[in-house]
MMTF fields as JSON, N, C-alpha, C and O atoms, coordinates in Angstrom:
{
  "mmtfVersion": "1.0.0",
  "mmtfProducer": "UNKNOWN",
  "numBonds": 159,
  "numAtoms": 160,
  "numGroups": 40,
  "numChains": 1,
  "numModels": 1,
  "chainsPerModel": [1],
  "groupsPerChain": [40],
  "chainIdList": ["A"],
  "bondAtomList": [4, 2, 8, 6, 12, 10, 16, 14, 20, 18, 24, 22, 28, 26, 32, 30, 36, 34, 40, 38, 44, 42, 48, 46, 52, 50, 56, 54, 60, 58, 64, 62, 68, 66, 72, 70, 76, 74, 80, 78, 84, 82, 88, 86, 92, 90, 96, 94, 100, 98, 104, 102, 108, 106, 112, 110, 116, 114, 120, 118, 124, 122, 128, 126, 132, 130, 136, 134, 140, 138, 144, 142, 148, 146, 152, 150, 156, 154],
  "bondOrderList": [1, 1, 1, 1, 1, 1, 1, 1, 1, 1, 1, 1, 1, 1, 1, 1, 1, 1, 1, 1, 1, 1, 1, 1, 1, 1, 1, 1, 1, 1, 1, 1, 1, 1, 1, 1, 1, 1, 1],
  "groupList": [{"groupName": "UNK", "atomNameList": ["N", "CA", "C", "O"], "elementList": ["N", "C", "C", "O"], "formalChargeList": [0, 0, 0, 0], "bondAtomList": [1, 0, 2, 1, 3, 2], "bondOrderList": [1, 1, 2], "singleLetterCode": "X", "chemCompType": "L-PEPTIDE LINKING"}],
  "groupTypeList": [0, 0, 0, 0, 0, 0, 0, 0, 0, 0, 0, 0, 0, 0, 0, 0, 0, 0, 0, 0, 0, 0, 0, 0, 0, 0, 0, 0, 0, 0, 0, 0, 0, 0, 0, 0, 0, 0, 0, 0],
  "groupIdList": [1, 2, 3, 4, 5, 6, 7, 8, 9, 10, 11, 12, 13, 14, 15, 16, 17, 18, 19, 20, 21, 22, 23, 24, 25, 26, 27, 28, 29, 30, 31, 32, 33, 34, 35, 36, 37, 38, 39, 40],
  "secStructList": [7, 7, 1, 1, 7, 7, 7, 2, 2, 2, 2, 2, 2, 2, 2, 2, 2, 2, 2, 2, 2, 2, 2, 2, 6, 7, 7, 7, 7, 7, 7, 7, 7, 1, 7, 4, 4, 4, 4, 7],
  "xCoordList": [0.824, 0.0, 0.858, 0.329, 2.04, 3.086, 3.431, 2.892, 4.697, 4.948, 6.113, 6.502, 6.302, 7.517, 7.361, 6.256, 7.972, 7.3, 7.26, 8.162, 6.067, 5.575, 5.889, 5.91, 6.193, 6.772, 5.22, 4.173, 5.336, 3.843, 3.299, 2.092, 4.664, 4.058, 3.18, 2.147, 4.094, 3.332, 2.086, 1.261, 1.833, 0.715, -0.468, -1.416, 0.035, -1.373, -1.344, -2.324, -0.285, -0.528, -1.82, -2.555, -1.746, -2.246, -3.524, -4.291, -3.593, -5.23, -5.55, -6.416, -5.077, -5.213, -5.696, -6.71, -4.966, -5.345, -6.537, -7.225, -6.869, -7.829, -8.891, -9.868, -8.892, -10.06, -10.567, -11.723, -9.575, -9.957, -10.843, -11.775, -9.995, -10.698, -12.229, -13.064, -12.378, -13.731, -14.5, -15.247, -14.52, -15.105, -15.355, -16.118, -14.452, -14.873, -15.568, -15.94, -15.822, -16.655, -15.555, -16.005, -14.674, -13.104, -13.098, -12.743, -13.263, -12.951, -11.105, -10.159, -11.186, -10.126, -10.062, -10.678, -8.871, -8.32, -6.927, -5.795, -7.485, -5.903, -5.759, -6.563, -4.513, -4.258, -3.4, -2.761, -3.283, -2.822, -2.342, -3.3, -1.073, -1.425, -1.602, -1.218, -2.309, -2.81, -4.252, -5.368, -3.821, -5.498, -6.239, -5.712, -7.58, -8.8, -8.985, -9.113, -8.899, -9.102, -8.533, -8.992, -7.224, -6.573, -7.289, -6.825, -8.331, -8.629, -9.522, -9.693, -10.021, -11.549, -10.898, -11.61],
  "yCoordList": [-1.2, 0.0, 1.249, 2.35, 1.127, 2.117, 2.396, 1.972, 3.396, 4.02, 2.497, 1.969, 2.278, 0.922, -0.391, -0.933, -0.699, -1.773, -2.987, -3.542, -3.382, -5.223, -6.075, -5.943, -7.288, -8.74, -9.328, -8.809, -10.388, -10.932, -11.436, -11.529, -11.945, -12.371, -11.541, -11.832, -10.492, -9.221, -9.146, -9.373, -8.77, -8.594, -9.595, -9.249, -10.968, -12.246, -12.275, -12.503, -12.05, -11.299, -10.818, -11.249, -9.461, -8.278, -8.785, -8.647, -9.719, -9.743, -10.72, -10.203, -12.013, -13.017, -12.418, -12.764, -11.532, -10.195, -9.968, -10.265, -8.943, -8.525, -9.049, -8.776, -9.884, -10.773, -11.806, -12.221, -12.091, -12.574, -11.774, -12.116, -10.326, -9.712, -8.97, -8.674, -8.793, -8.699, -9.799, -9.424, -11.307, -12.031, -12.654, -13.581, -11.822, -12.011, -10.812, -10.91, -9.485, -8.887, -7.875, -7.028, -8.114, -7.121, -5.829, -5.61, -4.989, -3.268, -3.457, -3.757, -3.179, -2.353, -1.113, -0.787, -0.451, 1.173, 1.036, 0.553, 1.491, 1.655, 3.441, 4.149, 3.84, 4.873, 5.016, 4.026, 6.287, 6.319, 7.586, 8.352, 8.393, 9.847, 10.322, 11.342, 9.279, 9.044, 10.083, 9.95, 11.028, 12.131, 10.846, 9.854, 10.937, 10.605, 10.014, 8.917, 11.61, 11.578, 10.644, 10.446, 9.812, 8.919, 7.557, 6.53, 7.442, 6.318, 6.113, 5.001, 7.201, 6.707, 6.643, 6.334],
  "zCoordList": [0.0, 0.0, 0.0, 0.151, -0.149, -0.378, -2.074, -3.096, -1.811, -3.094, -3.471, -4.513, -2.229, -2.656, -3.933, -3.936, -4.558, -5.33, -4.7, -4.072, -4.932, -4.37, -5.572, -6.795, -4.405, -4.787, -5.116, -4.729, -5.822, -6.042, -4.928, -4.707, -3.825, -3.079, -1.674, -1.071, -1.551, -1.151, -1.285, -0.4, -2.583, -3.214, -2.347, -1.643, -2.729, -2.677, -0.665, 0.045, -0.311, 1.328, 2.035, 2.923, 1.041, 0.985, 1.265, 2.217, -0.327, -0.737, 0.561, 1.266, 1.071, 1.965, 3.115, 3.722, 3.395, 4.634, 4.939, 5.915, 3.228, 3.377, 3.223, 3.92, 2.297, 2.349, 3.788, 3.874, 4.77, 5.613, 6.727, 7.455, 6.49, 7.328, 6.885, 7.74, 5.788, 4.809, 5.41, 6.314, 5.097, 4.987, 6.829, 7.1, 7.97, 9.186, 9.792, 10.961, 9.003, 9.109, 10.342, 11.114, 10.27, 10.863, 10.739, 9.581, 11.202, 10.872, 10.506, 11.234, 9.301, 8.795, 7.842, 6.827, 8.729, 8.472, 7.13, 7.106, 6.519, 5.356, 5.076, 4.47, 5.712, 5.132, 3.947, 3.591, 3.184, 2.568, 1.982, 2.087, 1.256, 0.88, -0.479, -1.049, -0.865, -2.294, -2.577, -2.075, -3.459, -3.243, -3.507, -4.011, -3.108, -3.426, -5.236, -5.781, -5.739, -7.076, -7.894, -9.019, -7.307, -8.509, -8.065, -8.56, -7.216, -7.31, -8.648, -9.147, -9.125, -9.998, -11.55, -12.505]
}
């Protein structure tokens, strides 16, 4: 979630993470200092 570059395995981490915590219904916070606008 940084400017750093990710390893693939990073990456499938990430998703393992988040999806666990999605799918247990987990409050998670991600910051970031990415404007808004480059998400869309």
């Amino acid at each position: 979630l940084g400017a750093q570059a990710s390893t693939p395995w990073v990456k499938e981490k990430l998703d393992q993470l988040l999806t666990h915590r999605f799918n247990s219904e987990l409050p998670t916070v991600i910051v970031t200092i990415t404007p808004s606008y480059s998400f869309r």
